[in-house]
C-alpha positions in Angstrom: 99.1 155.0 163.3 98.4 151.2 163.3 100.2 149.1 161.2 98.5 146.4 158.9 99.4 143.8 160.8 97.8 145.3 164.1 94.6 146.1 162.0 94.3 142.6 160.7 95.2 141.0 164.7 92.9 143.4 166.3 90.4 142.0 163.4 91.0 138.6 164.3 90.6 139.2 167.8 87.3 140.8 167.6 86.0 137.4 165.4 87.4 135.1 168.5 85.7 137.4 171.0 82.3 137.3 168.5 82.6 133.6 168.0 83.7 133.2 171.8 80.1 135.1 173.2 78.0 133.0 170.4 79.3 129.5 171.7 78.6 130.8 175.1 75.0 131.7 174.9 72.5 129.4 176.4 70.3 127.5 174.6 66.1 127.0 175.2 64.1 124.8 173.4 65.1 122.4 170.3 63.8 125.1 168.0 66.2 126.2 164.7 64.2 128.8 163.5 66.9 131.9 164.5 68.8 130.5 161.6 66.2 131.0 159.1 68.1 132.8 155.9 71.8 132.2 157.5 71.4 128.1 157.2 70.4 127.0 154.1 69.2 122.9 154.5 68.4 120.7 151.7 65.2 118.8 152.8 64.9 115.4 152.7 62.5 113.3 149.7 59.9 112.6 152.2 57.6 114.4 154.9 58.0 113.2 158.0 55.5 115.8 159.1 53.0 114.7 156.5 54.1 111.0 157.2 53.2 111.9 160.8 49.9 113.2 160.4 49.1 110.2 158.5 49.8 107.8 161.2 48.0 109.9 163.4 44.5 110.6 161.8 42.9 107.0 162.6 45.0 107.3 166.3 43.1 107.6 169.4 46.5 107.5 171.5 50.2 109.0 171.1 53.4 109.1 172.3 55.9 111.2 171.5 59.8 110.6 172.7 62.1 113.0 173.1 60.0 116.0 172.0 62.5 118.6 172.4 60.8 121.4 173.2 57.3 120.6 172.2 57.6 122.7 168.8 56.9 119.8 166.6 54.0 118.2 168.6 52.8 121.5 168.7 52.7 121.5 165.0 51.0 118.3 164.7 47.4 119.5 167.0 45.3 119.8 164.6 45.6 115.9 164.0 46.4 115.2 167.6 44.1 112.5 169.5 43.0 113.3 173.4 45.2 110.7 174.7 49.3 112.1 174.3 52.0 111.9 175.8 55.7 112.9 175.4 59.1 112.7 176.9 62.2 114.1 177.0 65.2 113.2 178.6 67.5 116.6 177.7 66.8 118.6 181.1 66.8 122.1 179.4 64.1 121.4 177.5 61.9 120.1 179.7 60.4 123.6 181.4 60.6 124.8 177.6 58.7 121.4 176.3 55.8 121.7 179.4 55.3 125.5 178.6 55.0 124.7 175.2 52.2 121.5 175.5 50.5 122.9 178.5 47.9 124.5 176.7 47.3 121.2 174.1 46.9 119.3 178.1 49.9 117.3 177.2 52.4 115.9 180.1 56.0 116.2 179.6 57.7 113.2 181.5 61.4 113.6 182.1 63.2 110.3 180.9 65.9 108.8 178.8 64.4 106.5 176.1 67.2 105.3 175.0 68.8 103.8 178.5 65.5 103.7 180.7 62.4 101.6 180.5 59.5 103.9 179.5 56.8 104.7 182.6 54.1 103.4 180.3 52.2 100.0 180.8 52.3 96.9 177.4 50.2 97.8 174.5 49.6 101.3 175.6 49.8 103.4 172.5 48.3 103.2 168.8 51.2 105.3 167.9 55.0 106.2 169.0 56.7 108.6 167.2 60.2 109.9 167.7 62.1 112.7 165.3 65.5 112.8 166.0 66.2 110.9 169.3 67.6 107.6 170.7 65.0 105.4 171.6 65.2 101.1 172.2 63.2 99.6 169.7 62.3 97.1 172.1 60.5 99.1 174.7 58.6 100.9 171.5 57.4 97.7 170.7 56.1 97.0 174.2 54.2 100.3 174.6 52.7 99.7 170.8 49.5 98.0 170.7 49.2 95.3 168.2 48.5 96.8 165.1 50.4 100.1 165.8 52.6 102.2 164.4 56.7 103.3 165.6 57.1 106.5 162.8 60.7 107.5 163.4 63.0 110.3 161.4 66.6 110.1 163.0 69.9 111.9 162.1 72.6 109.6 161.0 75.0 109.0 163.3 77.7 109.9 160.5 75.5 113.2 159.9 78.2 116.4 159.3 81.1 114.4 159.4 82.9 116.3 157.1 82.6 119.4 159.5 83.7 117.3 162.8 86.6 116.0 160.6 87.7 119.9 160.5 88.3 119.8 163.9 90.0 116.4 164.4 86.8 114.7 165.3 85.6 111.4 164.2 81.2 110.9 163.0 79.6 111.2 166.4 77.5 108.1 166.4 78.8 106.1 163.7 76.4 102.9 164.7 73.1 105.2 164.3 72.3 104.1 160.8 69.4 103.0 158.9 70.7 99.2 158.7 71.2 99.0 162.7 68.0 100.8 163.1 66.7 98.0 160.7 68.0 95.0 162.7 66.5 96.6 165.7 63.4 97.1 165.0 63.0 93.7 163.4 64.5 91.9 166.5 62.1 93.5 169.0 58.9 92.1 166.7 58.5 95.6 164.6 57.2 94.4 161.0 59.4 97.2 159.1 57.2 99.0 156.5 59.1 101.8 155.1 63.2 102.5 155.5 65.0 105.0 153.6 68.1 107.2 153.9 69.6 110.3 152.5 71.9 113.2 152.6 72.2 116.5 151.3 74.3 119.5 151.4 74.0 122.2 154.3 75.6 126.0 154.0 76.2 128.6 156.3 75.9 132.1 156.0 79.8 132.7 157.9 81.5 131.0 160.5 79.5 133.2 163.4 76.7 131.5 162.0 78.3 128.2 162.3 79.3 129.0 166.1 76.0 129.6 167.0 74.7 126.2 165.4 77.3 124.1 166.8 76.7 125.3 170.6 73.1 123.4 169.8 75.0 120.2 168.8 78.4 120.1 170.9 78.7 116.8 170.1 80.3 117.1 166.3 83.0 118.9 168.5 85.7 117.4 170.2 85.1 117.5 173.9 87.9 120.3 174.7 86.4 122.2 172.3 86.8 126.1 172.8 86.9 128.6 170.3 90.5 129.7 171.7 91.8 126.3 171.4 90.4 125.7 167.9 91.2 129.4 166.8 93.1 128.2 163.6 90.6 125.7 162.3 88.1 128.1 163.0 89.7 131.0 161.4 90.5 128.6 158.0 87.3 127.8 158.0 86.6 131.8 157.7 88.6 132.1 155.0 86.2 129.8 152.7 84.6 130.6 150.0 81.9 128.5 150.9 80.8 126.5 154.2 79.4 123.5 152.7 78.8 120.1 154.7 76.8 116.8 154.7 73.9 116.5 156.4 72.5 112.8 156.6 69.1 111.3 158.0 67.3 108.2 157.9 63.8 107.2 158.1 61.6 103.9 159.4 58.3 103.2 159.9 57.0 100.0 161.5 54.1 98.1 162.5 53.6 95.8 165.9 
């Protein structure tokens, strides 16, 4: 017969090996929707899905940077103009993103808008939005026409800090914040309309859960992050009563 203590280290072992497979899955798309009921997320005080469609009703051109995998511009085509447009500079994504658009006749250009120029001529667009990716504030302002509109929702680059911190790590983009945004836009011409911040509380269901979310944003984890290495932060964070952390986001919206 098995002793207690092999009961509970073959129980441990099996939660390694579960939390092991769930890091190692690959990931398709930039959509959140399998943790629907595990991951509960306070929402923000504004709509950046109604502040989107807004922007976009007297529109007659669009871009849209780093659309992930085309879910959220997808969500937006009943207000969409004929002229769009999107990038994305995470390669995964990018069959996922031109599956996903294909039928709405939008183009998904592979590029970086935060470190490359973007393949678009001055004054090219009535409206550039970008939802939670890098972007220069500069080049935005080149491709805006006079008179348009830069909508942006980003996350904080202090967003879950408090979970990183569990693992040693440090905020993963601590200059990302509304202020630097701010100073950015306003430096590259950008006549800043709206800017507001906010954070709220986000819970998981268990640590599996947790496992599975983090493999989508590796970058709150140190970079020798495995779940063997970090076995006993991991396994404290099991014994919780409650897996509670900060999420953080900003918004800006700005007119050439």
């Amino acid at each position: 017969m098995a002793s207690p203590t092999d009961v509970t280290a073959d129980a441990t072992a099996d939660l390694l090996a579960d939390w092991a497979r769930r890091f190692a899955e690959p990931t398709s798309g930039w959509s959140f929707a399998a943790f629907t009921g595990v991951v509960r997320w306070a929402d923000p005080p504004w709509s950046y899905s109604a502040l989107a469609r807004e922007v976009l009703a007297p529109a007659r051109s669009v871009l849209d940077l780093g659309t992930g995998g085309g879910e959220f511009l997808r969500g937006l085509r009943g207000v969409l103009p004929a002229d769009v447009h999107a990038t994305e500079g995470w390669p995964p994504n990018l069959p996922v993103a031109r599956e996903t658009l294909a039928p709405l006749g939008v183009g998904v250009l592979a590029h970086d808008a935060a470190t490359g120029r973007l393949p678009f001529p001055d004054g090219r667009f009535d409206v550039v939005l970008s939802r939670h990716t890098a972007y220069a504030a500069d080049d935005v302002a080149r491709v805006l026409r006079p008179g348009g509109t830069f909508l942006t929702q980003q996350v904080d680059g202090r967003n879950l800090d408090d979970l990183a911190a569990v693992f040693g790590a440090g905020p993963a983009f601590p200059d990302v914040t509304l202020g630097t945004s701010r100073r950015h836009a306003q430096a590259a011409g950008l006549d800043v309309g709206v800017a507001d911040s906010w954070s709220g509380p986000v819970r998981f269901a268990d640590v599996a859960t947790l496992v599975s979310f983090l493999r989508m944003v590796p970058w709150h984890l140190p970079p020798d992050f495995t779940v063997e290495r970090y076995a006993d932060a991991l396994l404290a964070l099991h014994a919780r009563p409650e897996l509670r952390f900060t999420e953080r986001r900003f918004l800006l919206r700005a007119r050439r």
